[in-house]
N, C-alpha and C positions, 0 to 999 in steps of 0.2 A: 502477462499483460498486467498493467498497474492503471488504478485511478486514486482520486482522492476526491472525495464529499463532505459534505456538513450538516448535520443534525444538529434541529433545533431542539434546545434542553431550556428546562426551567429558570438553568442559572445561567443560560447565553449559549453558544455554540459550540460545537465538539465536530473536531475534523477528523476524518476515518480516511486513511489508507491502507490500499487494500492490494494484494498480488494471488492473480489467479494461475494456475497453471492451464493453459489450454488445451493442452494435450488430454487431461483426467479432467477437465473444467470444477478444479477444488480449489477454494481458497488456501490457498498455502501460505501465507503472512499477511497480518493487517497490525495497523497501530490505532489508536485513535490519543488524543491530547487537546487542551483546550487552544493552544494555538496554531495556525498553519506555520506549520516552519517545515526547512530543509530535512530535521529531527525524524518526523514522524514519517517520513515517507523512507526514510533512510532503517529507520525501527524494520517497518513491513518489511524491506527487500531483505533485510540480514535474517527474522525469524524465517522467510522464504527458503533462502539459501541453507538455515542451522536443519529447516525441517527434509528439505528434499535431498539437501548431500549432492551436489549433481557430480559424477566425473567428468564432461564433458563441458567444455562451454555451454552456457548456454545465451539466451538473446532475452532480453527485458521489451518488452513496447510499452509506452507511454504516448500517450498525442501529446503532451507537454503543452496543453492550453495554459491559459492566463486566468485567476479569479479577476475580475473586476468590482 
């Protein structure tokens, strides 16, 4: 499962993505950067992938909301 949030900082905001595994409910990849872009969510899901090695397929979820 993946989401992405925003923390507010001193010097403006820091976007955090994050990929949990649900099966062992551990983070297994996050990014954070000071802009939301494609980047940071792309960061998470590859250290997810570098950390867990999956053999098999596996299935990603995201709600794929909208910031506004």
């Amino acid at each position: 499962m993946s989401d992405i949030t925003y923390i507010r900082t001193l010097e403006g905001f820091a976007y955090l993505a994050v990929v949990i595994d649900l099966y062992s409910r551990r983070v297994v990849g996050w990014s954070m950067q000071s802009r939301q872009t494609t980047d940071v969510v792309l960061q998470a899901l590859h250290m997810a992938v570098w950390r867990r090695k999956p053999k098999q397929p596996v299935l990603i979820h995201s709600d794929q909301g909208s910031q506004s």
